[in-house]
C-alpha positions in Angstrom: 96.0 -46.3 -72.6 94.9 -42.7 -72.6 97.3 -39.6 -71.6 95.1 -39.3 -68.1 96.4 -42.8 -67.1 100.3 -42.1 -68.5 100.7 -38.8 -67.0 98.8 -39.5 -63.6 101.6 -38.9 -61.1 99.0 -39.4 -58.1 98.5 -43.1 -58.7 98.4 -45.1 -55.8 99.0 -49.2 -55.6 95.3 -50.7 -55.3 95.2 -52.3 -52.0 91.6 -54.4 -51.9 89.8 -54.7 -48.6 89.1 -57.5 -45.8 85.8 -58.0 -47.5 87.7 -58.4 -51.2 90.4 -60.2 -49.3 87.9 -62.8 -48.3 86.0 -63.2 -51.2 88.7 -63.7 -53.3 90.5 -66.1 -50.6 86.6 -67.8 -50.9 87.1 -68.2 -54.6 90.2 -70.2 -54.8 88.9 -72.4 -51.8 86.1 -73.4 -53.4 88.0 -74.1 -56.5 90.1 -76.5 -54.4 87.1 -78.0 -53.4 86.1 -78.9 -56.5 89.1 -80.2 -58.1 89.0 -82.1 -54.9 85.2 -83.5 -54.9 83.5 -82.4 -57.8 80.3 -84.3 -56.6 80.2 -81.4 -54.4 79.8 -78.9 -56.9 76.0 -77.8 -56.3 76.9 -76.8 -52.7 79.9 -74.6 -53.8 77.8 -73.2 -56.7 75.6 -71.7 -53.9 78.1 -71.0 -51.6 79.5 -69.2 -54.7 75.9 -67.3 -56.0 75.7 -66.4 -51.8 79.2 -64.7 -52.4 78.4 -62.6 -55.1 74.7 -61.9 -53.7 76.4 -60.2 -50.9 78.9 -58.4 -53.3 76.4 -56.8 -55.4 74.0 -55.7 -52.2 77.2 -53.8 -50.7 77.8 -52.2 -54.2 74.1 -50.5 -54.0 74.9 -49.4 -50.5 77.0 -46.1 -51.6 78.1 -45.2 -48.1 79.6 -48.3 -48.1 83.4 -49.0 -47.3 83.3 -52.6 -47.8 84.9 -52.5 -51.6 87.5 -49.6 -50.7 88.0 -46.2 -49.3 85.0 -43.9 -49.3 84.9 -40.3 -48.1 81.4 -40.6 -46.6 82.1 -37.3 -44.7 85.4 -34.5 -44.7 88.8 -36.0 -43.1 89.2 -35.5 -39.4 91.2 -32.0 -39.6 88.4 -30.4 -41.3 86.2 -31.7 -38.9 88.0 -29.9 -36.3 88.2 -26.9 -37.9 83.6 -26.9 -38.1 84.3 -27.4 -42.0 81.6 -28.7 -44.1 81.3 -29.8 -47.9 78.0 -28.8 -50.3 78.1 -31.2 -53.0 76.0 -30.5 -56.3 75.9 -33.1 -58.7 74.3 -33.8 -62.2 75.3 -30.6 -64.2 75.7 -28.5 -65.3 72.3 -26.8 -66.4 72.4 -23.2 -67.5 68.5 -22.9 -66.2 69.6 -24.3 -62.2 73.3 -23.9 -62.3 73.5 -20.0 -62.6 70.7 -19.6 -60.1 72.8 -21.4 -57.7 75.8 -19.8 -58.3 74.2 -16.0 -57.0 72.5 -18.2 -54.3 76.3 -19.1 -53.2 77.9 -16.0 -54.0 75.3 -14.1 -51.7 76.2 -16.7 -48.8 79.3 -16.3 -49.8 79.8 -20.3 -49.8 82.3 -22.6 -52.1 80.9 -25.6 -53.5 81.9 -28.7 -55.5 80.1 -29.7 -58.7 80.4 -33.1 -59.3 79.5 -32.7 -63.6 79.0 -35.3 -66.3 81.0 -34.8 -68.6 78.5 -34.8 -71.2 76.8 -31.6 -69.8 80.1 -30.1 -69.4 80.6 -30.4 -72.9 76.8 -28.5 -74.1 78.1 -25.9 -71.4 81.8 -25.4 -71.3 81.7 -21.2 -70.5 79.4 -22.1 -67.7 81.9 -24.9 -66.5 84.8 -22.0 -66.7 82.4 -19.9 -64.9 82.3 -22.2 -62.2 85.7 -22.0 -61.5 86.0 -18.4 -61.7 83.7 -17.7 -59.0 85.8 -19.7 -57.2 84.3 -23.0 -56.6 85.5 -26.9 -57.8 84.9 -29.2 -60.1 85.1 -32.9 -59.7 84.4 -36.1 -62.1 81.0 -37.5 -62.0 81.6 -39.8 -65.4 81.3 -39.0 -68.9 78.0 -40.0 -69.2 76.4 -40.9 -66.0 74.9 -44.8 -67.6 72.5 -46.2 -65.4 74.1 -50.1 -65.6 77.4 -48.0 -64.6 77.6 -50.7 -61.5 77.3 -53.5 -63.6 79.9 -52.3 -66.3 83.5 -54.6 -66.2 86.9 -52.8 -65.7 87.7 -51.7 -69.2 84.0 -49.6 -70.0 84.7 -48.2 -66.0 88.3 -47.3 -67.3 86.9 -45.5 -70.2 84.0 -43.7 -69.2 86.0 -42.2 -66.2 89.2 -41.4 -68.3 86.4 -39.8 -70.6 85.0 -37.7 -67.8 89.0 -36.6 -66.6 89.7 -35.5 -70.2 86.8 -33.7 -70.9 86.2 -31.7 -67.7 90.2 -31.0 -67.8 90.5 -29.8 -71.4 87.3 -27.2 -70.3 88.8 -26.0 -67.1 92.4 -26.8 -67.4 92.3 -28.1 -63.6 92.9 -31.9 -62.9 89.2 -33.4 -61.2 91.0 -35.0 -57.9 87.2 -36.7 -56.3 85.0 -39.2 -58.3 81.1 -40.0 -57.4 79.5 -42.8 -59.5 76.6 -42.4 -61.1 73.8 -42.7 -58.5 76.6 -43.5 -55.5 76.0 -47.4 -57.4 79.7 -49.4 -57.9 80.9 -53.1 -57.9 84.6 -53.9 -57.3 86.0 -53.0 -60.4 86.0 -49.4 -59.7 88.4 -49.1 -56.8 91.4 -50.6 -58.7 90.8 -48.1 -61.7 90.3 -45.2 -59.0 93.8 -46.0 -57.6 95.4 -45.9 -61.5 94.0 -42.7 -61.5 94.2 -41.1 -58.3 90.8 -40.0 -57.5 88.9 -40.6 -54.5 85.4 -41.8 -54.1 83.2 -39.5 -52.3 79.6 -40.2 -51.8 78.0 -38.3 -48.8 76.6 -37.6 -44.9 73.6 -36.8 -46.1 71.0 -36.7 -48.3 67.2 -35.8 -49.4 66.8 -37.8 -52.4 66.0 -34.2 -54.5 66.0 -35.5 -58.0 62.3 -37.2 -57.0 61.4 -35.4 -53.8 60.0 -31.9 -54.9 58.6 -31.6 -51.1 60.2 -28.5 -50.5 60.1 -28.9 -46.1 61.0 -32.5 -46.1 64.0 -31.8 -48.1 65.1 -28.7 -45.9 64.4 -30.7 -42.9 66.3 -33.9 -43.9 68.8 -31.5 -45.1 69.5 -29.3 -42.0 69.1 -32.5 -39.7 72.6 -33.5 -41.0 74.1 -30.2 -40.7 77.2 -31.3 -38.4 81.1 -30.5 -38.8 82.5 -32.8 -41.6 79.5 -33.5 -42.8 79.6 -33.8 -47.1 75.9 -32.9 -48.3 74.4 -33.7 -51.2 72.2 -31.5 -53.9 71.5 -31.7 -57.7 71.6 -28.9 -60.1 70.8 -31.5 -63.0 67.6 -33.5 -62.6 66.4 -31.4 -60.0 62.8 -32.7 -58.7 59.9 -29.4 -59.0 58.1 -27.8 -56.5 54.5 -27.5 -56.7 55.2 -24.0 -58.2 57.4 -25.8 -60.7 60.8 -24.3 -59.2 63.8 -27.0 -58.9 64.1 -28.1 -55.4 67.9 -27.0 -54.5 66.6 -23.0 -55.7 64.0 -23.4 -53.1 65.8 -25.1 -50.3 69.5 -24.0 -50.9 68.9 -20.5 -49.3 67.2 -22.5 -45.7 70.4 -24.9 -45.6 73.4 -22.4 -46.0 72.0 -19.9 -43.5 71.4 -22.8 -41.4 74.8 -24.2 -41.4 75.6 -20.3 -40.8 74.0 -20.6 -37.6 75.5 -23.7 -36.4 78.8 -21.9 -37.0 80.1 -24.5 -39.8 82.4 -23.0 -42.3 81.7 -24.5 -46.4 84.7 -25.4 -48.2 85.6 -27.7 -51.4 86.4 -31.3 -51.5 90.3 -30.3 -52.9 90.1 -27.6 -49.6 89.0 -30.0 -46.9 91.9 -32.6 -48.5 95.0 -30.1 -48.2 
């Protein structure tokens, strides 16, 4: 067990869901069943595949509160008080991330990165950087693996316990909000969220801008969602291009903060909109 899990004093008891509840009440019932009548067995079997069909199609639904608790937009306070969360994930990348950095500082906006630890590592002064200018950090795994939906408990365990230790050794503050790798899960990661006290945040909205380099449908998909509480969604890591080769978030960025400025919404950090 790693010093993240020992020293974790915001741990919370897992408590699994009406849709976990069920499935697992399904499990032993079926089980019964076939102690009971095992001539039965290829009708449970489907009833059983059905089951898990359904499982895995919630897991690639990451707005999704069917396998536990989800911040899909800011808790109700912030909403009152016309707050709003940027979200940049996929870094960092000294070529995007600074760029975006003056983009915020001139908006005077705070934003949360949500940085594989990986990156973090090739980049650990830009990571401090981060911080100094005032913005957050959160946990977006160590590596961000593609199968990271359809890893078991244990390689879940590790690669986020990789991702805590890393991005805390480089900024000496605790990541408190974990996004899986493309927003994907199954129902292991709740339980090993609660050992660890983060929270799963995914998002309002998004414009899919690590493939769409259209610069006006991202800035209109964007700015649609613009609402109080609402938690939006960029990458400064395997940004899509422009026609004039720029990363998307440099060329729409600017558009959504004055935007939001407008609509009189007020940009704070995950950690802010939680106190």
């Amino acid at each position: 067990m790693t010093n993240v899990q020992v020293t974790n004093a915001q741990a919370r008891n897992w408590q699994p869901t009406l849709f976990i509840k069920i499935s697992i009440i399904l499990h032993a019932i079926l089980l019964v069943v076939l102690l009971a009548a095992p001539q039965l067995w290829p009708w449970l079997l489907a009833i059983l595949i059905a089951n898990h069909l359904v499982i895995s199609t919630v897991g690639l639904l990451p707005r999704s509160h069917w396998l536990g608790p989800n911040w899909t937009k800011l808790p109700p306070a912030a909403t009152l008080r016309n707050e709003i969360a940027l979200t940049i994930d996929d870094g960092p990348d000294p070529l995007v991330t600074r760029p975006v950095l003056e983009i915020l500082d001139r908006y005077q906006v705070k934003a949360t990165f949500f940085q594989i630890g990986d990156h973090a590592m090739k980049h650990p002064e830009l990571c401090r950087e981060i911080i100094e200018r005032g913005h957050a950090i959160e946990n977006h795994s160590q590596r961000h693996k593609l199968y990271f939906s359809l890893m078991g408990s244990n390689s879940i365990m590790r690669e986020i316990t990789d991702g805590q230790e890393t991005l805390s050794h480089i900024t000496s503050i605790r990541p408190q909000f974990f996004r899986a790798p493309a927003g994907l899960r199954n129902p292991f990661l709740e339980p090993v969220l609660s050992r660890l006290g983060l929270k799963l945040t995914s998002w309002s909205v998004r414009a899919f801008d690590t493939q769409n380099g259209n610069v006006e449908k991202v800035k209109h998909k964007l700015i649609a969602g613009l609402r109080p509480g609402a938690i939006i969604l960029l990458h400064d890591g395997n940004a899509a291009r422009t026609k004039a080769d720029e990363p998307i978030i440099l060329a729409v960025l600017p558009a959504i903060l004055e935007a939001a400025r407008e609509k009189g919404l007020h940009f704070v950090t995950l950690a802010e909109a939680a106190a």
